[in-house]
KEKERO-691698 format. One record per residue: x, z, y of N, C-alpha, C, O in turn; residue number from 0; chain; residue in three letters. Coordinates in steps of 0.02 Angstrom, whole numbers. Each point is the difference from the previous one (the first is absolute). Layout:
// KEKERO-691698
{n.east=X&n.up=Z&n.north=Y&ca.east=X&ca.up=Z&ca.north=Y&c.east=X&c.up=Z&c.north=Y&o.east=X&o.up=Z&o.north=Y&n=NUM&chain=A&res=ALA} $
...
//
This chain:
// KEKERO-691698
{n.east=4217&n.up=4936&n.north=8689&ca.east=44&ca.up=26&ca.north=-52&c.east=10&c.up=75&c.north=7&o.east=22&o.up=34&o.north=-46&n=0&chain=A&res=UNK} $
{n.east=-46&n.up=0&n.north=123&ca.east=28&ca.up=58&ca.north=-5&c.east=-31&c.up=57&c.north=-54&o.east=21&o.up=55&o.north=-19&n=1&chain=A&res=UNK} $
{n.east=-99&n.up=-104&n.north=2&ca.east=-41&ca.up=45&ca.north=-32&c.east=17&c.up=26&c.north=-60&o.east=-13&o.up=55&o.north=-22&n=2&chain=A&res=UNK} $
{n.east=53&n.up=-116&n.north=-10&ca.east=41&ca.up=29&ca.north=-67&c.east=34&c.up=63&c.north=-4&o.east=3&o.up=39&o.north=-48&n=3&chain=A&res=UNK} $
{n.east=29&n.up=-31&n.north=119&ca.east=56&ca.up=41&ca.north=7&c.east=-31&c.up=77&c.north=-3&o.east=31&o.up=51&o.north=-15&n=4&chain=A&res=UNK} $
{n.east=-91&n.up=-56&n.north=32&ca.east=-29&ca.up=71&ca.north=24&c.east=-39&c.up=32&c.north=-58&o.east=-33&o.up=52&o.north=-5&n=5&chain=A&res=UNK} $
{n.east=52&n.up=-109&n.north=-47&ca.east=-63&ca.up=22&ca.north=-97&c.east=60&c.up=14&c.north=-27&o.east=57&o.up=-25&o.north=3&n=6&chain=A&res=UNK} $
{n.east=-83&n.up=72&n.north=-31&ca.east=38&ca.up=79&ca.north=-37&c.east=21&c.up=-32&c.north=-80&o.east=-30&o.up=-45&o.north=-28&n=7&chain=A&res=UNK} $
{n.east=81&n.up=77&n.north=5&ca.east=48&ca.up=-22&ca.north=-43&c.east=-53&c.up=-23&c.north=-61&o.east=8&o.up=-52&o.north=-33&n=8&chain=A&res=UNK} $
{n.east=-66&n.up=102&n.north=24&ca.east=-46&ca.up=26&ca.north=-72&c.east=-40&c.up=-59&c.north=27&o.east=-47&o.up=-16&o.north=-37&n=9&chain=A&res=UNK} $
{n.east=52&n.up=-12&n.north=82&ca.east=-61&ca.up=-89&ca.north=13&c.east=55&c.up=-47&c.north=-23&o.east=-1&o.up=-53&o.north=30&n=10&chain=A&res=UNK} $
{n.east=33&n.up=56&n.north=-59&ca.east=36&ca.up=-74&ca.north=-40&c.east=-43&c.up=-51&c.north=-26&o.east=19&o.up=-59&o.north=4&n=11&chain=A&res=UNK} $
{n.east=-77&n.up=75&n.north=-32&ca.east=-57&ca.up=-56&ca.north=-37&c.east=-21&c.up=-21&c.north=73&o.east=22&o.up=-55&o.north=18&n=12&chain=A&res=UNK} $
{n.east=-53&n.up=84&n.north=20&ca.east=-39&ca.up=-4&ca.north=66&c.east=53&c.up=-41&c.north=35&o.east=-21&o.up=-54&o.north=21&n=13&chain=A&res=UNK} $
{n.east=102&n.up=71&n.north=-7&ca.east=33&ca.up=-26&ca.north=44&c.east=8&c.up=-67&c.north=-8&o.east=-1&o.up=-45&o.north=43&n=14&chain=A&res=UNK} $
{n.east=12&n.up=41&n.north=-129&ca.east=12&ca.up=-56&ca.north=-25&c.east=-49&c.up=-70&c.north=20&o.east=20&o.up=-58&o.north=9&n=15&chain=A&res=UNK} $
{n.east=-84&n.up=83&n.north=-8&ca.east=-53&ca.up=-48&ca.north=26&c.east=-10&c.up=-16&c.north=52&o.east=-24&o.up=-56&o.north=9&n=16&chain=A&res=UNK} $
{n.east=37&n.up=99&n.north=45&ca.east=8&ca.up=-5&ca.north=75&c.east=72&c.up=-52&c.north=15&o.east=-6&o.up=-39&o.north=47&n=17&chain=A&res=UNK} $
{n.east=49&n.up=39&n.north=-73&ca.east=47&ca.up=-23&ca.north=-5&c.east=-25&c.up=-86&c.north=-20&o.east=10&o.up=-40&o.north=45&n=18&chain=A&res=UNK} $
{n.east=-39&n.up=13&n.north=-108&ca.east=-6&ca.up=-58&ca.north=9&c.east=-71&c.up=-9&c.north=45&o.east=-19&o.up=-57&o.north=14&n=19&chain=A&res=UNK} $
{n.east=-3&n.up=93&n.north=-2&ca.east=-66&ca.up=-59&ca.north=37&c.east=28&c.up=24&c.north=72&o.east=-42&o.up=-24&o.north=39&n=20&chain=A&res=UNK} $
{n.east=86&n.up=54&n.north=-3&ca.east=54&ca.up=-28&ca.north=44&c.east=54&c.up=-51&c.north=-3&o.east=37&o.up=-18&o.north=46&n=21&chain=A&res=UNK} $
{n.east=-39&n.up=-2&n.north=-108&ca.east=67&ca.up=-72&ca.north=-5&c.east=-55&c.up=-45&c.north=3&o.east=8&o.up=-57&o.north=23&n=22&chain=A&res=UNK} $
{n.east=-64&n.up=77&n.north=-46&ca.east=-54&ca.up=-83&ca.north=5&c.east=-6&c.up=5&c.north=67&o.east=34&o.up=-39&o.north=34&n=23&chain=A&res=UNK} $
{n.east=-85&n.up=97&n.north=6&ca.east=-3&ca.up=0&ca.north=65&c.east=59&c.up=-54&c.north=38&o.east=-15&o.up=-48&o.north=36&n=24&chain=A&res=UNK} $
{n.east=82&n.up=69&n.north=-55&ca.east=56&ca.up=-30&ca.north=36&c.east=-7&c.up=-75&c.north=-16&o.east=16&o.up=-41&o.north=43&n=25&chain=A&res=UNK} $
{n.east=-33&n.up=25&n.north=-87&ca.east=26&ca.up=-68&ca.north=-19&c.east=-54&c.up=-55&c.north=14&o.east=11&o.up=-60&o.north=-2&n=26&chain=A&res=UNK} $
{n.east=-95&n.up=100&n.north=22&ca.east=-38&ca.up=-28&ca.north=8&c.east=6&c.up=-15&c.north=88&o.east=-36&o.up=-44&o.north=23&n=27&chain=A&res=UNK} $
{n.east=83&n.up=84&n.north=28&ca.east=-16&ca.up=6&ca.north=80&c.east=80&c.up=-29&c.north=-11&o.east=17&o.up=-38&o.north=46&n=28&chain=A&res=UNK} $
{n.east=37&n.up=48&n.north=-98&ca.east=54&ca.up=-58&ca.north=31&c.east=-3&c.up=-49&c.north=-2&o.east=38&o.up=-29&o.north=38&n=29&chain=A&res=UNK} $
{n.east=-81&n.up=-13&n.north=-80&ca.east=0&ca.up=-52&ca.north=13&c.east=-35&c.up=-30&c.north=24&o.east=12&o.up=-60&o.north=10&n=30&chain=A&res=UNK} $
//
């Protein structure tokens, strides 16, 4: 997650995508 933190305000499209294929990532290793 920290990687989100470190993409710059003007990557909102970019963050946005990193953002769900980290909730799949998550949901595919929590369970």
């Amino acid at each position: 997650v920290k990687v989100i933190v470190n993409l710059k305000g003007r990557e909102n499209e970019f963050r946005n995508i990193a953002i769900e294929l980290i909730k799949r990532f998550q949901n595919d290793i929590g369970e």
